[in-house]
C-alpha positions in Angstrom: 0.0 0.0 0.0 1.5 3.2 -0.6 1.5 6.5 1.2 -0.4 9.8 0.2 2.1 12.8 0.4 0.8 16.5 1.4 2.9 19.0 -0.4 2.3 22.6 0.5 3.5 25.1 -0.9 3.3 28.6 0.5 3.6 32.0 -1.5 3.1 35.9 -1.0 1.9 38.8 -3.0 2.4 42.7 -2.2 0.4 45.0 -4.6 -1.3 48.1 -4.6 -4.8 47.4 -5.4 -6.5 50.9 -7.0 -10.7 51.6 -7.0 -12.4 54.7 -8.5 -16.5 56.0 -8.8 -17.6 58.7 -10.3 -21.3 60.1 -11.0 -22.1 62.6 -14.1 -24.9 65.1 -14.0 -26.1 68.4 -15.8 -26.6 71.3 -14.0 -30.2 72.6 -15.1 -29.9 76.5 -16.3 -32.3 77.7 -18.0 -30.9 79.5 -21.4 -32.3 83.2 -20.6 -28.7 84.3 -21.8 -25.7 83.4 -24.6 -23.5 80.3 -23.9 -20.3 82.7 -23.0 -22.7 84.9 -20.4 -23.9 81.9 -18.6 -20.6 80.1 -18.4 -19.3 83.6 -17.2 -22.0 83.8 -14.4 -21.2 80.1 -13.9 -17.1 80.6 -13.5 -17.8 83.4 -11.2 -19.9 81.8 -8.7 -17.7 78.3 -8.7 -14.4 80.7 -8.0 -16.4 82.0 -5.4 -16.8 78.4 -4.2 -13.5 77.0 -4.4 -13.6 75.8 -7.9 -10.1 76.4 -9.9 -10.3 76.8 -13.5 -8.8 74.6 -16.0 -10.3 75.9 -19.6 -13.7 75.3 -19.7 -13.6 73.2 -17.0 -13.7 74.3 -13.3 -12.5 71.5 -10.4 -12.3 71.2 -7.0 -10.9 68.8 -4.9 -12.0 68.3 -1.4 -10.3 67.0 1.5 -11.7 63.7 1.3 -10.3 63.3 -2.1 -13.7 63.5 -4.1 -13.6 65.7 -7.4 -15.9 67.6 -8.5 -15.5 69.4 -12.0 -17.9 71.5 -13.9 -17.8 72.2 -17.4 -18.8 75.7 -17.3 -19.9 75.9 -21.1 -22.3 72.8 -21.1 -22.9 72.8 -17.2 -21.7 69.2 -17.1 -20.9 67.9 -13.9 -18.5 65.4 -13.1 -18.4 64.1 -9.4 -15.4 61.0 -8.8 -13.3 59.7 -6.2 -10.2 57.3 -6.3 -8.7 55.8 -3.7 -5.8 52.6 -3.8 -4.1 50.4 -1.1 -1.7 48.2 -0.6 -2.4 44.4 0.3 0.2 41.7 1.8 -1.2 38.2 1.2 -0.1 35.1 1.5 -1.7 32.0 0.4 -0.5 28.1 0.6 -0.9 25.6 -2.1 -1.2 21.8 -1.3 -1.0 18.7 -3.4 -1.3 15.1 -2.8 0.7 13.1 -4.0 2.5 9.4 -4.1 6.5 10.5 -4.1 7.7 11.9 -0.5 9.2 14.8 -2.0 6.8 15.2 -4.8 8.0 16.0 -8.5 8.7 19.4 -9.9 5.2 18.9 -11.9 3.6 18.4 -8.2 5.2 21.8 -6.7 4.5 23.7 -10.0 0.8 22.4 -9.4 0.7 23.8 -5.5 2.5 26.8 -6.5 -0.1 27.1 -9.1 -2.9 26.5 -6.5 -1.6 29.3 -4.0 -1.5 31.9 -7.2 -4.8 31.1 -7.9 -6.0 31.8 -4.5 -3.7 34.7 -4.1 -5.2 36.5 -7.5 -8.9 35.6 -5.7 -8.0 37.4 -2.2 -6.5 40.4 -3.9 -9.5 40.7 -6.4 -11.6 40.3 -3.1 -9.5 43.4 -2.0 -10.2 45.6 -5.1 -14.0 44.7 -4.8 -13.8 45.6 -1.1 -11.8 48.8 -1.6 -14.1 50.2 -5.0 -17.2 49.4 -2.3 -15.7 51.9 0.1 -14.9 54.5 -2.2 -18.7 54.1 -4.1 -19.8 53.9 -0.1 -18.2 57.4 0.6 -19.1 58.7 -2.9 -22.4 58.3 -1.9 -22.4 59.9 1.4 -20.5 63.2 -0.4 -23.4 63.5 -3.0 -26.2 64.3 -1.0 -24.1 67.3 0.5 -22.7 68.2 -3.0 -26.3 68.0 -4.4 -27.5 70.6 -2.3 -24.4 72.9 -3.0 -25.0 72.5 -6.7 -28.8 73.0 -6.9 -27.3 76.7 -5.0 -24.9 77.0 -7.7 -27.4 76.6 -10.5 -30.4 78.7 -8.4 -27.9 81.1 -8.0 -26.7 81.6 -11.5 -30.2 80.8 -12.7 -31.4 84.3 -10.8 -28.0 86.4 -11.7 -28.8 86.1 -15.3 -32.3 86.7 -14.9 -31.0 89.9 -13.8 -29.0 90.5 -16.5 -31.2 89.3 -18.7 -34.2 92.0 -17.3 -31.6 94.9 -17.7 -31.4 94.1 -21.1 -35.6 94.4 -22.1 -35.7 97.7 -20.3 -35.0 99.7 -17.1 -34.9 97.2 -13.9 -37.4 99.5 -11.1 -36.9 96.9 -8.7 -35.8 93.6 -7.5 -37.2 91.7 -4.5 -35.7 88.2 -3.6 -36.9 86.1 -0.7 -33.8 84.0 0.5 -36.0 81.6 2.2 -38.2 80.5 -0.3 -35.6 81.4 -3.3 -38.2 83.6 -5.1 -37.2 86.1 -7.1 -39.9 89.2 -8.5 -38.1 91.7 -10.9 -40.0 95.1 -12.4 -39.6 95.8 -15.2 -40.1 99.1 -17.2 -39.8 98.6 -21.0 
């Protein structure tokens, strides 16, 4: 009768797993004015915010490391955060087999074995990592959503403004913070 052989074979892996999320919206501005007006308006209030200009494109990074960008001529918004760490696994591969010290084909196998698992803990790693990161994502949106639904209100009334000066001769302007109304005469 012969005798079953356990050969184990352990092996490590060191990597830096990396996860990103990101969201994309539109801010909603109603087109009272040109393009280059409203994206003026809209630069204005987002360096008033924070945001620093990059072309067309205004961004701001928080603190928490979630980016927020703003395509000031289309009012696209871009919302995304990235985040990566670094993992030390170690896994073992075993083998049975007949030979005591097993053949080279038998400690390829194991070695094989312990890959396969490593590859499976550090994709379970990623997946665990990209859930955080859509997990904080998430919890910065509903703050941001309120910030830009200012942004565009904001904008939204300054060129209504504008855009009144323009019919005529603006008598008066009455604006109700609380309830974000906004009542301008008029005299044309």
């Amino acid at each position: 009768m012969s005798r079953a052989y356990r050969i184990s074979v352990s092996e490590s892996l060191n990597r830096i797993v990396h996860a990103d999320d990101g969201v994309c919206s539109k801010l909603e501005l109603l087109p009272l004015l040109s393009r280059e007006e409203t994206a003026g308006l809209l630069a204005a209030d987002l360096a008033a915010r924070g945001f620093v200009r990059e072309g067309d494109v205004a961004v701001r990074t928080e603190a928490d490391g979630v980016r927020v960008a703003v395509d000031v001529t289309t009012g696209e918004v871009s919302v995304t955060l990235a985040a990566q760490q670094e993992v030390e696994l170690t896994a073992v591969g075993e083998v049975l087999t007949n030979a005591p010290s097993g053949t080279e084909a038998t400690q390829k196998l194991a070695r094989e074995k312990a890959r396969a698992k490593l590859e499976d803990r550090a994709q379970d790693a990623t997946e665990a990592l990209r859930e955080e990161v859509t997990r904080k994502l998430e919890g910065r949106l509903r703050d941001l959503k309120a910030e830009l639904d200012a942004i565009s209100n904001k904008v939204t009334a300054e060129a209504l403004k504008v855009r009144a000066s323009q019919l005529g001769t603006v008598e008066e302007i009455h604006e109700d913070a609380a309830t974000g109304s906004l009542t301008i005469k008029v005299r044309v």
